[in-house]
PyMOL commands that place a pseudoatom at each C-alpha (Angstrom):
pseudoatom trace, name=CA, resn=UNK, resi=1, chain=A, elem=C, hetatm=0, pos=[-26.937, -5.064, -3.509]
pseudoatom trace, name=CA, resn=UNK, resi=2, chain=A, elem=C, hetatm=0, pos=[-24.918, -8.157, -2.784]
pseudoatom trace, name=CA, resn=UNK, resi=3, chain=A, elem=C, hetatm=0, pos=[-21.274, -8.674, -2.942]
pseudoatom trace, name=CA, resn=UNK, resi=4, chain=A, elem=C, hetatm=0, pos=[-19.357, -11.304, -3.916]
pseudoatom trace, name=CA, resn=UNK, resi=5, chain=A, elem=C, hetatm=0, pos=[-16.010, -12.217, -3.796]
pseudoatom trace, name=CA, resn=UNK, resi=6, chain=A, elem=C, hetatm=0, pos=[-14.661, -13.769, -7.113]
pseudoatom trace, name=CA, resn=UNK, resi=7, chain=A, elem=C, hetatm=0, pos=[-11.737, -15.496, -8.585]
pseudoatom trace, name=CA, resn=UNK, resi=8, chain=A, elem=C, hetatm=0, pos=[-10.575, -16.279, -11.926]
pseudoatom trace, name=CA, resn=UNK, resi=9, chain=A, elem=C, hetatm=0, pos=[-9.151, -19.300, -13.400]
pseudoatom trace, name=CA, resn=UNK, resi=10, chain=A, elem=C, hetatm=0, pos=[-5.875, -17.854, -13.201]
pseudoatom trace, name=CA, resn=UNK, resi=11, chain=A, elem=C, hetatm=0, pos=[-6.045, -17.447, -9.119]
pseudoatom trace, name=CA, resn=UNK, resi=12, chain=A, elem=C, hetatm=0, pos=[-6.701, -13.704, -9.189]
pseudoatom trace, name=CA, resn=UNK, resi=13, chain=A, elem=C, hetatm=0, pos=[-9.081, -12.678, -6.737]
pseudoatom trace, name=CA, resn=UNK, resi=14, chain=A, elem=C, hetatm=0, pos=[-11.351, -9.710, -6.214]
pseudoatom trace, name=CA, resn=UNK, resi=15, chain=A, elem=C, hetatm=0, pos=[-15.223, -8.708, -5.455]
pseudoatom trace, name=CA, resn=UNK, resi=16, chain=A, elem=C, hetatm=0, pos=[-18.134, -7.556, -7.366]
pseudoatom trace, name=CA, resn=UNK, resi=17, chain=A, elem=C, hetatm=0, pos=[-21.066, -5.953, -6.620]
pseudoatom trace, name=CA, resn=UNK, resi=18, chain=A, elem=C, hetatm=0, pos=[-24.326, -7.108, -7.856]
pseudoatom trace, name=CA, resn=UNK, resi=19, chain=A, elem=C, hetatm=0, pos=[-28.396, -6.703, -8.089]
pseudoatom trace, name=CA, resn=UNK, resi=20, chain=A, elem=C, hetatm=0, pos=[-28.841, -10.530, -6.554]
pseudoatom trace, name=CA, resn=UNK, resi=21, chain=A, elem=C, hetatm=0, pos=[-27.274, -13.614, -7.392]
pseudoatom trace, name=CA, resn=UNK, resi=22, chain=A, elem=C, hetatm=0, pos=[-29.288, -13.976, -10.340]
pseudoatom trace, name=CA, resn=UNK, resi=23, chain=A, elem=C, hetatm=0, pos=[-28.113, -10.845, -11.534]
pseudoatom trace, name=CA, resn=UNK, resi=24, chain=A, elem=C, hetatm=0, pos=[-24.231, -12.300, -11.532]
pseudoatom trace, name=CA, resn=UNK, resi=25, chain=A, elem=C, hetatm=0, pos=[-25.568, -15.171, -13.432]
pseudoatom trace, name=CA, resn=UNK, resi=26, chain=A, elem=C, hetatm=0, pos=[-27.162, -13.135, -16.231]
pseudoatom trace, name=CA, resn=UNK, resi=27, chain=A, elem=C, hetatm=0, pos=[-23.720, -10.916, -16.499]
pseudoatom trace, name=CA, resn=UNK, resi=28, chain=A, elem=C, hetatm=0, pos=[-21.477, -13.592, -16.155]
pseudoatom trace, name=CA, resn=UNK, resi=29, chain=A, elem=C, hetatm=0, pos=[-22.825, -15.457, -19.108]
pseudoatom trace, name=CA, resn=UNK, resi=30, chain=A, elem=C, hetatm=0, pos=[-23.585, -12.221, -21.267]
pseudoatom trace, name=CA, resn=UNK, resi=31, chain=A, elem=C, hetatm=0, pos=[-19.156, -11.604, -20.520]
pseudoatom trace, name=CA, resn=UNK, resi=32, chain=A, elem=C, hetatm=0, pos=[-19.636, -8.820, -18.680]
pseudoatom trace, name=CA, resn=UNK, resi=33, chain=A, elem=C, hetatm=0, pos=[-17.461, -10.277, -15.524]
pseudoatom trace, name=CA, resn=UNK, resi=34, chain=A, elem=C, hetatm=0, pos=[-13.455, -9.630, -16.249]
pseudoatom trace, name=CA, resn=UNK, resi=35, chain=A, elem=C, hetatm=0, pos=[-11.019, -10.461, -13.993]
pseudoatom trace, name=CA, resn=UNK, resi=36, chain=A, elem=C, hetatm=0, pos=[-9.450, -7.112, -13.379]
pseudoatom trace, name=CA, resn=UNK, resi=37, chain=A, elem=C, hetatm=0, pos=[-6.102, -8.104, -13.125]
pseudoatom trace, name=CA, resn=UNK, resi=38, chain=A, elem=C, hetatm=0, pos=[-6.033, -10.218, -16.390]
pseudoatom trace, name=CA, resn=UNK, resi=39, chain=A, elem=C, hetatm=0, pos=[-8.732, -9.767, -18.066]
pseudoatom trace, name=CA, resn=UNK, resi=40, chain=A, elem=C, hetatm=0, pos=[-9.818, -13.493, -17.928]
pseudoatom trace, name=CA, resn=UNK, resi=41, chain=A, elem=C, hetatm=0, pos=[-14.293, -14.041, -18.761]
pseudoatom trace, name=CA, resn=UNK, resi=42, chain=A, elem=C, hetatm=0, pos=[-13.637, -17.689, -16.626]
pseudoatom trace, name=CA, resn=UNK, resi=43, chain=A, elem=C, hetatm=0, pos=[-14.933, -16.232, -13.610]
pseudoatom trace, name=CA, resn=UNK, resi=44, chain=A, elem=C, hetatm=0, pos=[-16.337, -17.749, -10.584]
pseudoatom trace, name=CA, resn=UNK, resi=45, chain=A, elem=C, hetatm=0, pos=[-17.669, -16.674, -7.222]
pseudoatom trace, name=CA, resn=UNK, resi=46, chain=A, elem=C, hetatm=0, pos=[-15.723, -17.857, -3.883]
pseudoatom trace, name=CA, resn=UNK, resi=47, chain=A, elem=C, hetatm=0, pos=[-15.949, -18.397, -0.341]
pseudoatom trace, name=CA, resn=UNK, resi=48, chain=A, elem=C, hetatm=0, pos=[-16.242, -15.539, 1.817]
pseudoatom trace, name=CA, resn=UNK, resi=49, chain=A, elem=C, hetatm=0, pos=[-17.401, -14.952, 5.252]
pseudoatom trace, name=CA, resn=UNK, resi=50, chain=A, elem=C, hetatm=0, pos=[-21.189, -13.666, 5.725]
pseudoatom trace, name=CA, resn=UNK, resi=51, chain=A, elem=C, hetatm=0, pos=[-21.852, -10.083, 6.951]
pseudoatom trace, name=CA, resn=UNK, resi=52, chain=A, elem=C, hetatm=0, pos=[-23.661, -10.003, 10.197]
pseudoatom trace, name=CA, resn=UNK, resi=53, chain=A, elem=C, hetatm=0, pos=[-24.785, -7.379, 12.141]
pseudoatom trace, name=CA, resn=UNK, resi=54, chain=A, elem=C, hetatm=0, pos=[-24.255, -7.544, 16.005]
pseudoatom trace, name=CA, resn=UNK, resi=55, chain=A, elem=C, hetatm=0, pos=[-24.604, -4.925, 18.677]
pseudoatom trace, name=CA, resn=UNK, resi=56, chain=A, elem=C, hetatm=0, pos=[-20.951, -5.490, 19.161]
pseudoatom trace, name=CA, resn=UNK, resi=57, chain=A, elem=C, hetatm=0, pos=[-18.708, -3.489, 17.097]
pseudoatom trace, name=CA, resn=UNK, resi=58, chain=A, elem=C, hetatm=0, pos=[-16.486, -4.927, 14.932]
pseudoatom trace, name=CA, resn=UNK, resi=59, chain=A, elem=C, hetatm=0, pos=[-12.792, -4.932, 15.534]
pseudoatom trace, name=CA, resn=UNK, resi=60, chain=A, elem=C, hetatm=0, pos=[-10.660, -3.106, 12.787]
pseudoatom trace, name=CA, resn=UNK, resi=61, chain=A, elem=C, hetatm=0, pos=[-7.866, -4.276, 11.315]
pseudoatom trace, name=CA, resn=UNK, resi=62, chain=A, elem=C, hetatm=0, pos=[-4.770, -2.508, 10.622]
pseudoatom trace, name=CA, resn=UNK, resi=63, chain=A, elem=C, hetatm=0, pos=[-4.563, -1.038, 7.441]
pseudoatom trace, name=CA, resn=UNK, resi=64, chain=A, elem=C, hetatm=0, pos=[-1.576, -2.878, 6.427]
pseudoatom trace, name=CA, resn=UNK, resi=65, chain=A, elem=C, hetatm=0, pos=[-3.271, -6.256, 7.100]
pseudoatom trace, name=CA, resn=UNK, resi=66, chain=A, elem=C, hetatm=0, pos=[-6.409, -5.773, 5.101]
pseudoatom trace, name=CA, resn=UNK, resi=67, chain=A, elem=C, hetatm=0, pos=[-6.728, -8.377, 2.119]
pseudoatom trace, name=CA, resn=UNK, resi=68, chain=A, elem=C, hetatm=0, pos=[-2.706, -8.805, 2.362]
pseudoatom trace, name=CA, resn=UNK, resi=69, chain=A, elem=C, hetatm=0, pos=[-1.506, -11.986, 0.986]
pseudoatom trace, name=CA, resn=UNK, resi=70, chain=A, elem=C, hetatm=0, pos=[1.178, -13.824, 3.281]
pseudoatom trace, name=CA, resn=UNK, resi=71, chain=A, elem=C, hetatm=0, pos=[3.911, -12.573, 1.146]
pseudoatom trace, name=CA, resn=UNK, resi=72, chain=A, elem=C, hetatm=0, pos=[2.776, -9.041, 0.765]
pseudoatom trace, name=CA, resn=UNK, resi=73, chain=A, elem=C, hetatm=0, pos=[2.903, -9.357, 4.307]
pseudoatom trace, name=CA, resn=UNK, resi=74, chain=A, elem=C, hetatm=0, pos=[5.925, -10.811, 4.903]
pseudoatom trace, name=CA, resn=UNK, resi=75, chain=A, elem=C, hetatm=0, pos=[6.758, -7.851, 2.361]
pseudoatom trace, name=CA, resn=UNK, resi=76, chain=A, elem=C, hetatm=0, pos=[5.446, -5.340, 4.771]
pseudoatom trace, name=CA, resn=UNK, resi=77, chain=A, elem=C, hetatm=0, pos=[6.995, -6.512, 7.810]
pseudoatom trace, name=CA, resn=UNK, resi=78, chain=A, elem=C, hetatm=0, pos=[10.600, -6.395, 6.050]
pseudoatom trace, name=CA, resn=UNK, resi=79, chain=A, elem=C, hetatm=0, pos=[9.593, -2.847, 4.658]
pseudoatom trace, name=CA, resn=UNK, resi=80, chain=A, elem=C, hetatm=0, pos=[8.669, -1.421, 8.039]
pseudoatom trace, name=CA, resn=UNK, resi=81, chain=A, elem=C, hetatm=0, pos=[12.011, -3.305, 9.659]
pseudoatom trace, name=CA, resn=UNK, resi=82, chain=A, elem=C, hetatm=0, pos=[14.294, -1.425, 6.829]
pseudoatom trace, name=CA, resn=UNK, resi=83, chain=A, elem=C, hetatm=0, pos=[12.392, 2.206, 7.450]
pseudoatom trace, name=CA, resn=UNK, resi=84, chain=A, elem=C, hetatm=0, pos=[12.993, 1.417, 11.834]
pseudoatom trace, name=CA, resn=UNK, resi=85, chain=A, elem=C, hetatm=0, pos=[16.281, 0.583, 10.958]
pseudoatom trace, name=CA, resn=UNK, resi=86, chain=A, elem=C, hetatm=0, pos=[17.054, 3.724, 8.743]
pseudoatom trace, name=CA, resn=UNK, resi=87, chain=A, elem=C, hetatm=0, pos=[15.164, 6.233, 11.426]
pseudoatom trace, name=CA, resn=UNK, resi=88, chain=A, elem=C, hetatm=0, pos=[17.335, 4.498, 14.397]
pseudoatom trace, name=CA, resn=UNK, resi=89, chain=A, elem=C, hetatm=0, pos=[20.399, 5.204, 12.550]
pseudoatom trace, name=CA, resn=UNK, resi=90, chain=A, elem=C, hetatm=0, pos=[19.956, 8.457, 11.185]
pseudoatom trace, name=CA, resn=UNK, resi=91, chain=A, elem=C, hetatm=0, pos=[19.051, 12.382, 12.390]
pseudoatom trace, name=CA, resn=UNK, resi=92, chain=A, elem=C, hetatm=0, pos=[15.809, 13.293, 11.995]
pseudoatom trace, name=CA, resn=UNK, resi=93, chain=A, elem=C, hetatm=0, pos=[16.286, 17.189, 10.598]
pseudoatom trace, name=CA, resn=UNK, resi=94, chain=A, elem=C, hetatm=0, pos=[12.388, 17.332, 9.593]
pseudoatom trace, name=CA, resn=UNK, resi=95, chain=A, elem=C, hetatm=0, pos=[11.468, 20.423, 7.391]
pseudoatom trace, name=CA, resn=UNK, resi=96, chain=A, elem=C, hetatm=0, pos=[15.164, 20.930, 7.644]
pseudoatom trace, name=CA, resn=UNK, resi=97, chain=A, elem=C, hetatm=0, pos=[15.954, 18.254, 5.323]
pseudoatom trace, name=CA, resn=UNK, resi=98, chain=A, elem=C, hetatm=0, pos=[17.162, 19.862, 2.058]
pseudoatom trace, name=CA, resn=UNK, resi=99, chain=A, elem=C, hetatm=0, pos=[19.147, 22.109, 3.576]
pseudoatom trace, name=CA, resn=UNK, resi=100, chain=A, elem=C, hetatm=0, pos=[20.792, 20.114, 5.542]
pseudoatom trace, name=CA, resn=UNK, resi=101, chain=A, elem=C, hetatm=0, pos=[21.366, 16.973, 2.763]
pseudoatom trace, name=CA, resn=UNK, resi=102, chain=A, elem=C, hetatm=0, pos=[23.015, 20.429, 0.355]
pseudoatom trace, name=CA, resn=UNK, resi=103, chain=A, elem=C, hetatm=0, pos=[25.396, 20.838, 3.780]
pseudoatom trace, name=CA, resn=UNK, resi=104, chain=A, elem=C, hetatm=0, pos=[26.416, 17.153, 3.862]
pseudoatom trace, name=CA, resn=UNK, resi=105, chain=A, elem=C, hetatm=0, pos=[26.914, 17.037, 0.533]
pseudoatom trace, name=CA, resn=UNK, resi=106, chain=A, elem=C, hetatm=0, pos=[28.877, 20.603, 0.094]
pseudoatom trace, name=CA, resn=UNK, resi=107, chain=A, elem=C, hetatm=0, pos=[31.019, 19.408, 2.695]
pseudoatom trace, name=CA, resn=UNK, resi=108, chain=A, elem=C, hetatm=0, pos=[29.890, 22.239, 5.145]
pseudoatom trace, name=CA, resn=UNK, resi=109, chain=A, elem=C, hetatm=0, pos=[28.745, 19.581, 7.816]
pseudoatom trace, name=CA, resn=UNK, resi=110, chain=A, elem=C, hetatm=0, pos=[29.880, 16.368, 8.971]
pseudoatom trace, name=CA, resn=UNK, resi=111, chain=A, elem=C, hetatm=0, pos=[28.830, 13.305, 6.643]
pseudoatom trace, name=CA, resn=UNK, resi=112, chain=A, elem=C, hetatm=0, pos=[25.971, 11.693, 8.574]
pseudoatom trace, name=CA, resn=UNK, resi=113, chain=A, elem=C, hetatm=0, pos=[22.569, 9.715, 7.807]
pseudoatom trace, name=CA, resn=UNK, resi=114, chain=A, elem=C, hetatm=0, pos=[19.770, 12.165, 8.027]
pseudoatom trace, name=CA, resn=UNK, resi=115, chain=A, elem=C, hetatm=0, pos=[16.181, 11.714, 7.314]
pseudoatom trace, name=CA, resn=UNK, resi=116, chain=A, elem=C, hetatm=0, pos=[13.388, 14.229, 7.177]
pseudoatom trace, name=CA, resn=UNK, resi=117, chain=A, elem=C, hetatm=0, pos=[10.840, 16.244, 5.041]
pseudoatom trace, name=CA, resn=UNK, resi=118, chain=A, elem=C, hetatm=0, pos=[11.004, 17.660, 1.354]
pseudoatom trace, name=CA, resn=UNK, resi=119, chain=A, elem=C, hetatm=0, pos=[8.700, 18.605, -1.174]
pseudoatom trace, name=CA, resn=UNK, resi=120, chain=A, elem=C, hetatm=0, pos=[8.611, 16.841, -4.401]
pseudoatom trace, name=CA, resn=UNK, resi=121, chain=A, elem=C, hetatm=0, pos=[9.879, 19.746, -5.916]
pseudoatom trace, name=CA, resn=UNK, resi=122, chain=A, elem=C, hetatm=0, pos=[12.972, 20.210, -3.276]
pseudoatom trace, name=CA, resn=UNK, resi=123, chain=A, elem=C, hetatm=0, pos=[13.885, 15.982, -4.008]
pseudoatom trace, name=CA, resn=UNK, resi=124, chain=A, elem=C, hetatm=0, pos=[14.136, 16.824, -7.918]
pseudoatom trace, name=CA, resn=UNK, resi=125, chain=A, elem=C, hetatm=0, pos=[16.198, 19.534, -7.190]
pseudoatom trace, name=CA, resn=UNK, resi=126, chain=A, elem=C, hetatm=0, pos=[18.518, 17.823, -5.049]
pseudoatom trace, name=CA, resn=UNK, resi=127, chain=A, elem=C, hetatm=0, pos=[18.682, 14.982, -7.285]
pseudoatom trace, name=CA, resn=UNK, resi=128, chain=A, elem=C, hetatm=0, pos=[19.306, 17.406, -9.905]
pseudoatom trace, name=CA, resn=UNK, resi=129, chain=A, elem=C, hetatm=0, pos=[22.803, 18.339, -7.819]
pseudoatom trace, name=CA, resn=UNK, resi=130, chain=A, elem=C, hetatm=0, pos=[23.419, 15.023, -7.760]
pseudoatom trace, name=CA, resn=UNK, resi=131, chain=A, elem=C, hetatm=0, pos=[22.348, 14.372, -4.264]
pseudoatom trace, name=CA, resn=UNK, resi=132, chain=A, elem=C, hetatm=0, pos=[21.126, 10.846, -3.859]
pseudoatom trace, name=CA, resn=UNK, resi=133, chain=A, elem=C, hetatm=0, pos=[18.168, 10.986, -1.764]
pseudoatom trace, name=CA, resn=UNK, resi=134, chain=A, elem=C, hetatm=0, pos=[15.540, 8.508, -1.608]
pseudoatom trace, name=CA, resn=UNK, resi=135, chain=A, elem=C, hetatm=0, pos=[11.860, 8.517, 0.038]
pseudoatom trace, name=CA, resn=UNK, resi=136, chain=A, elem=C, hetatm=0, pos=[10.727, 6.474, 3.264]
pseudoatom trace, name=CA, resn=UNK, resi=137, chain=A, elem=C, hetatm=0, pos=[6.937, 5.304, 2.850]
pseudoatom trace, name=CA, resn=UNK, resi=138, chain=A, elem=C, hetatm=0, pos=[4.736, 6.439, 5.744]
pseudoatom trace, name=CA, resn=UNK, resi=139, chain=A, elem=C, hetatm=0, pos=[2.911, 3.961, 7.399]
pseudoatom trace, name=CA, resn=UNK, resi=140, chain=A, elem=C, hetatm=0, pos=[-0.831, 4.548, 8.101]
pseudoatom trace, name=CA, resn=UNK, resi=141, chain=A, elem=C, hetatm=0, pos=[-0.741, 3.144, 11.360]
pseudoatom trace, name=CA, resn=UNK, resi=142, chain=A, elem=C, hetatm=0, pos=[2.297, 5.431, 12.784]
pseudoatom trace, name=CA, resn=UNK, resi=143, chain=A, elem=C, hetatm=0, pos=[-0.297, 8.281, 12.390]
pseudoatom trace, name=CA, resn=UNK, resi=144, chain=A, elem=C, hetatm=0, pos=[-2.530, 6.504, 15.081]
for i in range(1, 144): cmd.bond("trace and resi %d" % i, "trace and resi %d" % (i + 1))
show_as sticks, trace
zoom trace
C-alpha cells in the first residue's frame, strides 16, 4: 500500500491509501476519488515528505501540532491561554464540583470561580436549575 497525500481544486487537503500509483490513476479517472470535505472528483496528488526508515527513532509531535494549519494553531494557543487563565483564577473543587456550583448559586457559599469535575448527567441538571456552567477541553498533552 502507498499513501498519498491529495488536494482538491478547492484547497482541501487529505490522504488516500492506494494499491500503487497506478492504482490512483485507474480510480481517479473511474470518480472514485472525492474530496472528503466537499465532495469535489478534481482531485490531485501533492507534495509530501518520503517515509524512511532509520535506526533512529522518530521524534513525536505533540498531538495538538499534528496536521494543524497556522490558524488552527494560532486557535489552539489562544484556547489553551483562555483554559490557564480560567484554572489560575478559579478553585479547583474536582469531583466536588456540582455540589459546590448548587452552594454558590443557593447562596450558601461565597460567590467565587470554581472549576472541577461533573458528569454529563450532573451539567444537564445544573443547567436545568439554571446554573450556567460551561466545559473546559482537556488537553492531550497535560496528561503527559
Amino acid at each position: 500500500m502507498i499513501r498519498f497525500s491529495l488536494a482538491c481544486d478547492k484547497g482541501h487537503g487529505f490522504e488516500g491509501w492506494f494499491a500503487s500509483n497506478s492504482d490512483f490513476d485507474a480510480q481517479k479517472e473511474r470518480g472514485l476519488v472525492e474530496c472528503p470535505q466537499c465532495g469535489s472528483a478534481d482531485v490531485s496528488k501533492s507534495l509530501m515528505t518520503p517515509s524512511v526508515a532509520t535506526a533512529r527513532k522518530p521524534e513525536k509531535a505533540a498531538p495538538s501540532q499534528l496536521a494543524m494549519a497556522p490558524e488552527q494553531r494560532e486557535m489552539m494557543t489562544k484556547l489553551r491561554q483562555m483554559v490557564d487563565a480560567v484554572k489560575a483564577n478559579s478553585e479547583n473543587v474536582g469531583e466536588r464540583f456540582p455540589e459546590e456550583a448548587r452552594k454558590i448559586h443557593y447562596g450558601e457559599t461565597e460567590a467565587r470561580g470554581i472549576f472541577g469535575k461533573a458528569s454529563g448527567e450532573e451539567a444537564r441538571a445544573l443547567a436545568e436549575e439554571g446554573i450556567a456552567v460551561a466545559p473546559l477541553p482537556d488537553f492531550a498533552e497535560d496528561a503527559n
